[in-house]
N, C-alpha and C positions, 0 to 999 in steps of 0.2 A: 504493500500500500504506500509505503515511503517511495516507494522509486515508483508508482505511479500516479505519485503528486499529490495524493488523498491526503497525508500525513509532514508536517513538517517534521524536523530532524528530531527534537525535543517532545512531538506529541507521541512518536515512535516509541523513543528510549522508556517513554511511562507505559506504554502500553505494555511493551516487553518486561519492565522494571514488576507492573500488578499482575501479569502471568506466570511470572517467577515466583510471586510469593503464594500462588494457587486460588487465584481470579481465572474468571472463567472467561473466555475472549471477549463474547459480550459486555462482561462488567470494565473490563479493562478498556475498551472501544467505549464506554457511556461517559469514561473521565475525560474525553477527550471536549472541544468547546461546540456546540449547537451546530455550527455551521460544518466543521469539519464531520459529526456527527452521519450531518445530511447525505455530505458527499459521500462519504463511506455504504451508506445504506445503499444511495443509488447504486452503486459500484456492483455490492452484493446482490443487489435484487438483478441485475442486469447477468452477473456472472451464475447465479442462479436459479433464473428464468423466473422468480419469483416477482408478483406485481409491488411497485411503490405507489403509496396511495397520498396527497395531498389533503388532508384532513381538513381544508379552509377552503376548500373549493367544494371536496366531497365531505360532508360533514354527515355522522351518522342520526338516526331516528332515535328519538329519548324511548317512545313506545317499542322499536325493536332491542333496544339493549335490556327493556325489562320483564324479558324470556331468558336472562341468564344471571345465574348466582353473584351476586356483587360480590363478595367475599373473596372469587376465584379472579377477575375483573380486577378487583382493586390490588390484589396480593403480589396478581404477575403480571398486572398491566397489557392487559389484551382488551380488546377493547374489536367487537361483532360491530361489520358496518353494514352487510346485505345479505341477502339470501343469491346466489347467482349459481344454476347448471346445477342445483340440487346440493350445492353447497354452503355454507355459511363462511365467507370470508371475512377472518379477524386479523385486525393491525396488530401487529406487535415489533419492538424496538429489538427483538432476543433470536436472531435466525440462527444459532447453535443451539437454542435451550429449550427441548420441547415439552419439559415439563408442564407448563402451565395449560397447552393446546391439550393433551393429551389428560388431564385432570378434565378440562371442561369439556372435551370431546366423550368423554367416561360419565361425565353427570348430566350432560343436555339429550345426549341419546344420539345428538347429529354429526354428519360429517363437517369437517375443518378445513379451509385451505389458509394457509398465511400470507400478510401483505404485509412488508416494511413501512414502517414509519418512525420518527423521532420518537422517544420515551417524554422528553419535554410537553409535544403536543400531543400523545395520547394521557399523560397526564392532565393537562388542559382539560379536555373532554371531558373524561369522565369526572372531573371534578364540577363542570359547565352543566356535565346532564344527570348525573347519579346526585350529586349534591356533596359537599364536605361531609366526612367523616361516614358516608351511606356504610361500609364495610362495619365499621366497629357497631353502629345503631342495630346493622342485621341480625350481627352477633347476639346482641342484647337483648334481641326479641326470639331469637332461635333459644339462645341457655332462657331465658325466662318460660318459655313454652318444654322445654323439656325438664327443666327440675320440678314444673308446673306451679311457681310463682308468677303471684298475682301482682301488678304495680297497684304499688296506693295511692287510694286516691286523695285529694289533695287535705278533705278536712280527715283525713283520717294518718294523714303523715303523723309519725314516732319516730321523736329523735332518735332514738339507739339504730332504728329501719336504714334510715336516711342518713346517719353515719354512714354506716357500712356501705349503701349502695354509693355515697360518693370515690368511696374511696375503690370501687370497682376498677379493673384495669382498664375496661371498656368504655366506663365515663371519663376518665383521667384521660385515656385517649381520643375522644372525642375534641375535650375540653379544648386540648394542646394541639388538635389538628386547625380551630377554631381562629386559637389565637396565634397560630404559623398564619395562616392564612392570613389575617387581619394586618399583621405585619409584612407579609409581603406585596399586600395590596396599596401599602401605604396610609395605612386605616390611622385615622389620630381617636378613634372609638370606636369602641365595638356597643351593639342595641340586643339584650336580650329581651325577650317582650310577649309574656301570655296575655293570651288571647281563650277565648270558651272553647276553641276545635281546633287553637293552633298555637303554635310558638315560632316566634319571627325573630331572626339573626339578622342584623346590619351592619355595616361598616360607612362611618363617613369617610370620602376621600377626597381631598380635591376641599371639604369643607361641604360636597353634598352624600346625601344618605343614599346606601345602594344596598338591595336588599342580596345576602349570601342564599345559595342556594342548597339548602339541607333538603333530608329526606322528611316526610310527614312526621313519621313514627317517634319523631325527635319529643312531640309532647308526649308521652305515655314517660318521658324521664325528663322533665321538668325540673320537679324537684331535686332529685339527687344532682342535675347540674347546678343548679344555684348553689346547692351546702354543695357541690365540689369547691365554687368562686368563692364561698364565702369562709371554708377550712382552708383553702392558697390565702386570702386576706386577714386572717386571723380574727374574725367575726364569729357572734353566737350563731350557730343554725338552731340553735333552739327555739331563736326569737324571729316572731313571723310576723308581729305587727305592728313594727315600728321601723324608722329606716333605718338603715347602718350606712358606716364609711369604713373605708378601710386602705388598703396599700399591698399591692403583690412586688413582690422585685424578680425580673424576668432575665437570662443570659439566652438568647436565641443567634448562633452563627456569630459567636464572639462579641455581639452588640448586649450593651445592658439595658432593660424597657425596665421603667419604671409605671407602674400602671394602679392607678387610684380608682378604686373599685366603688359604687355607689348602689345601695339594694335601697329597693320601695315596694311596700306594700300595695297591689293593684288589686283590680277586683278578679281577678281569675289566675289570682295568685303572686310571686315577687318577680319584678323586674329588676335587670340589673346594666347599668350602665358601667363601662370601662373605658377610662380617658389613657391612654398610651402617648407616655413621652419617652423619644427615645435620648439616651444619656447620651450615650456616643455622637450622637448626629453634631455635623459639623457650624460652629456656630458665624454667621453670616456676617461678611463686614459692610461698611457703611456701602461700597460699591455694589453690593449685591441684593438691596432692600430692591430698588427699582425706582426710586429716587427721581425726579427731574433733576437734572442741573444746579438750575436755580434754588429748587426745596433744599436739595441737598447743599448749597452752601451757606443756608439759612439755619439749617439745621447745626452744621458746622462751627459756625459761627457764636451759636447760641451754650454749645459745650464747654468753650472756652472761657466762659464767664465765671467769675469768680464765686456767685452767691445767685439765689433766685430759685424760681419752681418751672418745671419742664413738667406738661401733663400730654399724655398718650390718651386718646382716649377712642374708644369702639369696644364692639360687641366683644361677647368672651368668643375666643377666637379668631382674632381678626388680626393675630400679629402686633399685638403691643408690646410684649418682654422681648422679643427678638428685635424690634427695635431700637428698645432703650439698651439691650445688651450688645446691641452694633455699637452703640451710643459710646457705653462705658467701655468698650474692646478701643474704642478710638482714643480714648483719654487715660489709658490705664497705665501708669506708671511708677517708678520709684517715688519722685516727691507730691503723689495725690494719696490719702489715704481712703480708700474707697468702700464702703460698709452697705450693703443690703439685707433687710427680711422681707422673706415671701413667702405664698402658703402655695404652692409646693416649690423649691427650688428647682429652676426648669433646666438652670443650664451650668457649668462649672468651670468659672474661669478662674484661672493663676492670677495669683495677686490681689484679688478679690476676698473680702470678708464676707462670708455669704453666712444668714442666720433663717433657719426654719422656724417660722411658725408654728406653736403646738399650745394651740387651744384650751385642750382638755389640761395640760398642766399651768395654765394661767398665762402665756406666754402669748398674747394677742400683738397686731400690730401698734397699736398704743404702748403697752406697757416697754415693748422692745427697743422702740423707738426714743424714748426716754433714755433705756438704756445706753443705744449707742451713741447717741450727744455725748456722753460722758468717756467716750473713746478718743476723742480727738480726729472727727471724720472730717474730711475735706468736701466729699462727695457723698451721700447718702439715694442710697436707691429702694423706695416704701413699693412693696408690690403694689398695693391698691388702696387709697382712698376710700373708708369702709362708711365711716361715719365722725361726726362732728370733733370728737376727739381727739382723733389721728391729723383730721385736717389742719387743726388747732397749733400741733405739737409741729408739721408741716412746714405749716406759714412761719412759726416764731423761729424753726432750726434757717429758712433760709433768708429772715433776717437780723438772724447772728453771724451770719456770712457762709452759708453751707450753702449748694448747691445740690437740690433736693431734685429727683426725678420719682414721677409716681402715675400710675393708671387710675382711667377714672371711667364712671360706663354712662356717656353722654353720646347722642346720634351724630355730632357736630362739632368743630374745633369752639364755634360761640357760644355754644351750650352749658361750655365747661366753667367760661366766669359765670352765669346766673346759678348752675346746680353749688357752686363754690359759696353762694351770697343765699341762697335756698337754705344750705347747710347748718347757717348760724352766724358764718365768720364776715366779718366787717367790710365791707367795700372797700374801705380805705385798706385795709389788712392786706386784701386780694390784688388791688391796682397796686400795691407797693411791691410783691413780693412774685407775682408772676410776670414771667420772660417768654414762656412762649408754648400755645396751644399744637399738637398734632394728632387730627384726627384720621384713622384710615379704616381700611375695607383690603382683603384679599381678591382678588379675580384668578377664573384660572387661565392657565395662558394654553394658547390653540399644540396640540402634537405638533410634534413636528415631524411623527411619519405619515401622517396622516391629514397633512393641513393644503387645503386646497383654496381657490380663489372662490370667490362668493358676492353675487352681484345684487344688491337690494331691491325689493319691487320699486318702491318709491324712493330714489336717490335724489329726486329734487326736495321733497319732503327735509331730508337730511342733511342736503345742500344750505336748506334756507335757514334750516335751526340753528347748527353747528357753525356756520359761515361756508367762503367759499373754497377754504383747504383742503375738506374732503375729496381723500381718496377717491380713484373713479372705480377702483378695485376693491373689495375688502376679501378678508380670510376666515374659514373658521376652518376645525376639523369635521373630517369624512367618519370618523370613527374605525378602529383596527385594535388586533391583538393589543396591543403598547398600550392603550387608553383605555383598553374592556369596552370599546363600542360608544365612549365617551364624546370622543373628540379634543378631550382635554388632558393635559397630564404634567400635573407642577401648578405651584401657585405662585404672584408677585403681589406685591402691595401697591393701592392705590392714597397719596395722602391727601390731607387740607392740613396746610402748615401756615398758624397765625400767629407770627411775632407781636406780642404784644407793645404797642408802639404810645407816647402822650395821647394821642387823639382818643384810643380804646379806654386808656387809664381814669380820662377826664366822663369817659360815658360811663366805665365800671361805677365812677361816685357817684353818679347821677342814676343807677340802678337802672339803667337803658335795658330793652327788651334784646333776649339772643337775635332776634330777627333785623333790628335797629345798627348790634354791631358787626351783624355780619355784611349788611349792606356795604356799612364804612370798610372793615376789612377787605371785601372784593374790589372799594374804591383804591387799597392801596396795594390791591397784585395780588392779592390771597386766589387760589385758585378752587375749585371747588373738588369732590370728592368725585361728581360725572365728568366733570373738563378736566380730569387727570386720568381717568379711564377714556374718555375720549384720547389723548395721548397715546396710550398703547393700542389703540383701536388702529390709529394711524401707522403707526409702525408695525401694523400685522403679530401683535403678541396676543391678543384675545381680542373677543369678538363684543359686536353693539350687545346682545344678548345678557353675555355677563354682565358689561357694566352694567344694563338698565336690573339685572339681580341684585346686583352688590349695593346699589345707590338708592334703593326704593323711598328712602325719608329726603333725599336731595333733588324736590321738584323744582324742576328749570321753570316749566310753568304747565298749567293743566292742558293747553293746545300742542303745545310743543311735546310735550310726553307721550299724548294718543298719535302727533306724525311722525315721531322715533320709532314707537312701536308698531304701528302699522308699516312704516316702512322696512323694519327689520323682519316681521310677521308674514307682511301680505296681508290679503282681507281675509283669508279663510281660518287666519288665528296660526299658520304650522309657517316653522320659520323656512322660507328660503332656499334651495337649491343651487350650487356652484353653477352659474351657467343660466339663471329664471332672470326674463327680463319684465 
């Protein structure tokens, strides 16, 4: 295969290297990388008249694969695509290994012919059409029908029951195929969710929910999944009607997930949310926010200041710590002493004094915050802005000469001085002691194997709103493997950056309406949270669609908003086609 190019010198020497130690050719050809993978199969199918099947062109029937044991499907990765000439041809990645053919040619009753395909995309599939973790659930329902154990039902759950069935190999394995998956989809949460005849797994990615594709059978073990998440979190399972919190720490492929676990009592039983932050993930510098030029020198600028309040402010999830911690990666130094508490610490910088939050021992951001004054901070970084108290301790650290950054959850950069004046704390207090509002929003940005040109029905619509820069082109994705059919895949930030300037100060004491200073703000260059999505629109990184998602509170105006959207739309409400005039 080396001397007929399938193999470079080093994919060779491995192949040889896991044959030697008593890898079976197969396994030893699977270490090899996707593409060379490919080639090699084609090679084989060709040298032994065996067909290669395209699994994205010919994709198989969810109804024909469920005539065959999931168990044997999932074990040896074969995976039944037709019936043809009286045969049943199944892909499989393994043309030395015919154990698996020969198992399910022995329990189906039919004959087998094999077809080559990647182990990658026949794992695909039958993940796509059997559902995560379909194998071990079957299991679960096979041993429960043969020891002739009954599952409990939900008001009749016993903790001692409901131990033990967590702690089952088969729910442990489910659990874990659950949340591999969650993490390779790029999930920042996972959604368990009873329902009266069903239970629903989700992942958000991208910042939207997408529902996983499990087997039915998943409700009849309900229960024992929850006490599995909630014995990983170190939570009572005994208690069922009250919510808990909790904390797993996760090592998956050398990465450590840290994942804060959240149970509620619903009416068809406990839901349970998991928020996944990964440790390792690399943490973003000011160049890689998505920044305009000009925000970003504003931004800049305002780091360097000696004392003052810097407030981040958007929805939870919207990218505020990883800005402020662009923020402090820019400023972080020998002669700054730089002090944060947050409830959870998201990220772990060198040089940083980083302080968790822990409630339950009295340890809130108030009391903390007191404490590190008394450290001799230079820069001080509050996760969030919770209530009157904290603000209080805030305003007075940054004028004793601290420069204070903190998150606040306002729809707007102007929102943040009146919710600040709402709070309790003084007008004068506020216009003395804030330097500068930034409010943002995520969008996702368009694949890029998948991104194609995309021509709006109504582009004069868009012409007249936006002005007359609009592109005559725009982009969105097609949807493909890379994005799960998305179109999307990665997120940027979109911001509104308001340096607080006299003019703002003079209306903060005057207790001016958000609405009054945002006017004056956009009089002096402030940009809005759409005309900065608009921005990336133009430069083909995401699409009208997003931003008109991301920006739903930021109306340009009510005429203009229905001919954005009709023009992104069309009349019949479905967005647009590459190529629709």
């Amino acid at each position: 295969m080396e001397r007929a190019g399938l193999l470079s010198e080093q994919d060779a020497r491995a192949v040889e290297s896991l044959m030697s130690q008593g890898h079976t050719i197969d396994e030893a050809l699977a270490s090899t990388g996707a593409a060379a993978q490919e080639a090699i199969l084609r090679f084989l199918a060709g040298e032994f008249d065996i067909p290669y099947v395209d699994l994205e062109s010919n994709p198989p029937a969810k109804e024909f694969l469920s005539q065959f044991p999931v168990r044997i499907l999932m074990t040896h990765r074969l995976l039944p695509l037709c019936s043809r000439d009286g045969a049943v041809l199944v892909a499989t990645s393994k043309i030395f290994d015919t154990t698996g053919l020969d198992e399910l040619r022995l329990v189906s009753g039919l004959e087998l012919r094999p077809a080559l395909a990647t182990a990658s995309e026949i794992d695909r599939y039958l993940k796509s059409l059997l559902g995560v973790g379909a194998d071990t659930l079957q299991s679960l329902v096979s041993e429960a029908a043969e020891a002739g154990v009954q599952v409990l039902d939900r008001q009749d759950d016993e903790d001692v029951d409901l131990a033990s069935a967590a702690e089952d190999v088969s729910i442990i394995t489910f659990v874990n195929q659950v949340l591999a998956e969650a993490i390779e989809r790029r999930a920042t949460d996972v959604h368990f969710e009873p329902f009266e005849d069903s239970f629903r797994v989700r992942y958000r990615v991208d910042g939207v929910l997408q529902e996983a594709n499990i087997p039915p059978e998943v409700r009849r073990f309900q229960p024992a999944i929850v006490s599995r998440l909630k014995i990983l979190s170190r939570l009572d399972i005994a208690e069922k009607r009250l919510p808990q919190d909790g904390r797993i720490k996760l090592r998956v492929a050398s990465r450590e997930i840290d994942v804060r676990v959240s149970v509620i009592p619903m009416l068809h039983g406990e839901a349970v949310v998991l928020r996944l932050l990964d440790r390792s993930a690399t943490l973003l510098g000011m160049e890689h926010l998505g920044m305009a030029p000009r925000d970003r020198r504003t931004f800049e600028r305002v780091l360097e200041m000696p004392h003052g309040i810097v407030l981040v402010t958007g929805p939870t999830g919207s990218g505020k710590t990883t800005t402020l911690y662009a923020g402090l990666s820019r400023i972080n130094d020998v002669q700054r002493k730089i002090v944060t508490i947050e409830d959870p610490v998201e990220y772990h910088l060198g040089g940083i004094n980083q302080i968790q939050v822990a409630t339950k021992a009295g340890l809130t951001f108030a009391r903390g915050l007191r404490s590190v004054l008394r450290h001799d901070p230079d820069v001080i970084l509050i996760g969030e802005i919770r209530d009157r108290e904290t603000a209080e301790i805030a305003v007075q650290a940054s004028l004793t000469g601290h420069l204070v950054f903190s998150t606040l959850h306002t729809n707007d950069a102007p929102g943040a001085l009146t919710r600040l004046v709402d709070m309790g704390i003084e007008p004068f207090l506020v216009a003395s002691s804030l330097e500068m509002v930034l409010a943002q929003r995520l969008v996702r940005l368009i694949c890029t194997d998948c991104k194609e040109t995309f021509v709006p029905p109504d582009a004069s619509a868009l012409r007249a709103e936006f002005g007359g820069d609009m592109p005559e082109v725009l982009y969105h994705g097609r949807g493909c493997r890379q994005c799960q059919g998305t179109g999307y895949h990665g997120r940027t930030g979109i911001f509104e950056i308001m340096p607080v300037n006299e003019t703002l100060r003079a209306m903060i004491l005057e207790r001016a309406s958000a609405g009054d200073i945002r006017k004056e703000a956009a009089r002096g260059g402030m940009s809005s949270l759409r005309e900065d999505g608009w921005r990336l629109v133009r430069m083909g990184n995401t699409t009208l669609e997003e931003v008109l998602r991301a920006t739903k509170e930021d109306r340009l105006n009510s005429n203009g908003n229905k001919a954005v959207e009709a023009a992104v739309t069309g009349p019949d409400g479905a967005l647009a086609q590459a190529g629709d005039e």
